[in-house]
Short mmCIF file of the C-alpha atoms (twelve columns), coordinates in Angstrom:
data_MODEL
# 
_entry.id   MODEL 
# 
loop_
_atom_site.group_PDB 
_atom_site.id 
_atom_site.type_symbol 
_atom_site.label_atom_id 
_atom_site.label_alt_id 
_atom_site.label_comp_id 
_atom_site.label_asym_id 
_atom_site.label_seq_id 
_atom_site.Cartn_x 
_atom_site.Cartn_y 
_atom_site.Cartn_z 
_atom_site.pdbx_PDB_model_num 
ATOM 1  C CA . UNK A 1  99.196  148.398 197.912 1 
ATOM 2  C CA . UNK A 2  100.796 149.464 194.617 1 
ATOM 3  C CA . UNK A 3  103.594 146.492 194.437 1 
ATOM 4  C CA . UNK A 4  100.755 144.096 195.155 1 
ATOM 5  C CA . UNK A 5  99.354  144.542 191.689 1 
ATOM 6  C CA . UNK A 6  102.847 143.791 190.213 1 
ATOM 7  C CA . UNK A 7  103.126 141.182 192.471 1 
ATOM 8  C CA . UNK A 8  100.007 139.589 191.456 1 
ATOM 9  C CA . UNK A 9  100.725 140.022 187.875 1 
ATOM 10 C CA . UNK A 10 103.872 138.405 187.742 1 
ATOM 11 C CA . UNK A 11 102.460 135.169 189.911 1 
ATOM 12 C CA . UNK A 12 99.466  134.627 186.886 1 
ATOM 13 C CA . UNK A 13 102.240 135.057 184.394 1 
ATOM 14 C CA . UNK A 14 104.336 132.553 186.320 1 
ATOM 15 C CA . UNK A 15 101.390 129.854 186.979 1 
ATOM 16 C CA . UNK A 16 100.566 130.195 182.941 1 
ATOM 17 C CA . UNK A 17 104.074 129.215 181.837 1 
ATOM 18 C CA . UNK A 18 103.900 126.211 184.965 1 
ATOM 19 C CA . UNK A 19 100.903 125.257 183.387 1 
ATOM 20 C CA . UNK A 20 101.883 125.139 179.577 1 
ATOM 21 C CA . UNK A 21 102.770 121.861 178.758 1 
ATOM 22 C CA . UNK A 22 104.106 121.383 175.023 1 
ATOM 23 C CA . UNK A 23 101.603 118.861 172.870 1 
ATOM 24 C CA . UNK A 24 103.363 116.221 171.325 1 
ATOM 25 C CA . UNK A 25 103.248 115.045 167.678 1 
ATOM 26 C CA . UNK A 26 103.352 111.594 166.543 1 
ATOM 27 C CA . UNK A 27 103.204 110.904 163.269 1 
ATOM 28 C CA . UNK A 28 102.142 107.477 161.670 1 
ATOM 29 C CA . UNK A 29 105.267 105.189 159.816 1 
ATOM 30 C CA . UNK A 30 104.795 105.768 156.007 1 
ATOM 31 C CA . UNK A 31 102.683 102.358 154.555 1 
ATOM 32 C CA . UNK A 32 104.665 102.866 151.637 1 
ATOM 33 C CA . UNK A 33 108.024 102.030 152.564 1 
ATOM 34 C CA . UNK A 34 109.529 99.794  150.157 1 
ATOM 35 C CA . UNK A 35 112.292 97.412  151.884 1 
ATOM 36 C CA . UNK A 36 115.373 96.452  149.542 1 
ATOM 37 C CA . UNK A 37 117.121 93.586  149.890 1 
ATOM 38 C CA . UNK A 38 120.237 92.944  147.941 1 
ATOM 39 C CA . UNK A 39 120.789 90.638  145.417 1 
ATOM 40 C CA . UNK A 40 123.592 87.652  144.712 1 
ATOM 41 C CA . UNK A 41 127.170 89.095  144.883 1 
ATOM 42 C CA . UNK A 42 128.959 89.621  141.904 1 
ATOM 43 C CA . UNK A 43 132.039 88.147  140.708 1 
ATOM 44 C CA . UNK A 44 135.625 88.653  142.147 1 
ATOM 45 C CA . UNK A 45 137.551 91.658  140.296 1 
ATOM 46 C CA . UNK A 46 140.938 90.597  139.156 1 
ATOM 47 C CA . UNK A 47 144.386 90.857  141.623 1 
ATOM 48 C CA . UNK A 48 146.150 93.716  140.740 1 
ATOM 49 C CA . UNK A 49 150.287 93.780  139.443 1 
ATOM 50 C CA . UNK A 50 152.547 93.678  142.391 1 
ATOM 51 C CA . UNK A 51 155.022 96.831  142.001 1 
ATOM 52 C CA . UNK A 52 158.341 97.261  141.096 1 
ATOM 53 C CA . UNK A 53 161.447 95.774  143.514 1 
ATOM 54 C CA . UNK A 54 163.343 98.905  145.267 1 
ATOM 55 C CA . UNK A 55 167.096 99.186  144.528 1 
ATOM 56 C CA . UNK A 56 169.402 98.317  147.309 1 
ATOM 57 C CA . UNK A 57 171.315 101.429 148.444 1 
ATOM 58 C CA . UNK A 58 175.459 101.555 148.227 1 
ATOM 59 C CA . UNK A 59 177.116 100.054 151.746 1 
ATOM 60 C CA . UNK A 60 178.417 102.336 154.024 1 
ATOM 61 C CA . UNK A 61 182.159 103.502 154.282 1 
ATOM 62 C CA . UNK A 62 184.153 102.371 156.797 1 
ATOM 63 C CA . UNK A 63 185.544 104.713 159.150 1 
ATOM 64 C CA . UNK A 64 189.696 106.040 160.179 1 
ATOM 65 C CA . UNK A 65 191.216 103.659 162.665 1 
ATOM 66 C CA . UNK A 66 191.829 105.638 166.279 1 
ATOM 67 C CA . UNK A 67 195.189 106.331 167.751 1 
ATOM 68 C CA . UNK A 68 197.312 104.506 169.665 1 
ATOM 69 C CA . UNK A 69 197.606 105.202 173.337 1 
ATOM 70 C CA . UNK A 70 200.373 106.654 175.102 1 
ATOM 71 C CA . UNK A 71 202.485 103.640 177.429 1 
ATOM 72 C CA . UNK A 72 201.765 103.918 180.913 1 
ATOM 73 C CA . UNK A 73 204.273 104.824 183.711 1 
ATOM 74 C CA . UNK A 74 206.591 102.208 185.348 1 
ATOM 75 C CA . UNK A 75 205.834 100.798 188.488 1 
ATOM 76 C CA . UNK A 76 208.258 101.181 191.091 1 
ATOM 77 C CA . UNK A 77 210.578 98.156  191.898 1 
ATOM 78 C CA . UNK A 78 209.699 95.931  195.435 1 
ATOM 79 C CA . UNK A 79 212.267 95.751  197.595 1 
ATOM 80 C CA . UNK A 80 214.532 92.908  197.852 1 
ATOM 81 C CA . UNK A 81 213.617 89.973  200.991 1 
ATOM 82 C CA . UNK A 82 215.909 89.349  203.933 1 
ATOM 83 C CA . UNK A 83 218.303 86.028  203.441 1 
ATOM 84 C CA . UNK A 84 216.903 82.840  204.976 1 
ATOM 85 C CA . UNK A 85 218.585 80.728  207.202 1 
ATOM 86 C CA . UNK A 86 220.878 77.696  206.227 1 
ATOM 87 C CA . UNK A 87 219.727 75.728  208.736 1 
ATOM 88 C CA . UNK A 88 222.619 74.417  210.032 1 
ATOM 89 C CA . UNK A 89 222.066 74.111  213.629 1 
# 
């Protein structure tokens, strides 16, 4: 019995926040707007100066020439073919 008057206290406080709904506002457009529109374009403004060239920069150096190899190693000599046959007989 003494929870039920919390109980019942916090269910109005709950159904009076469900119930709340926020009013909404609207508020007229302003009669006095004034609309601008623009006028004629004006004339073109004048090119500007094209800049200075760059200068070129020096050339490159040319680099050392490698070594020369080291000759390879000598093959090792075929051997030497039978004699043929004179074909005499």
């Amino acid at each position: 019995m003494r929870y039920l008057f919390i109980v019942a206290a916090a269910l109005s406080v709950l159904t009076f926040y469900a119930c709340d709904r926020p009013t909404e506002v609207v508020t007229p457009a302003n009669p006095n707007t004034v609309v601008v529109t623009p006028g004629p374009a004006g004339a073109q403004g004048a090119q500007g100066v094209q800049g200075a060239q760059g200068v070129q920069g020096a050339p490159a150096q040319k680099g050392e020439t490698g070594a020369t190899g080291a000759e390879g190693a000598k093959g090792d000599q075929g051997n030497k073919g039978n004699q043929g046959d004179s074909g005499g007989n």
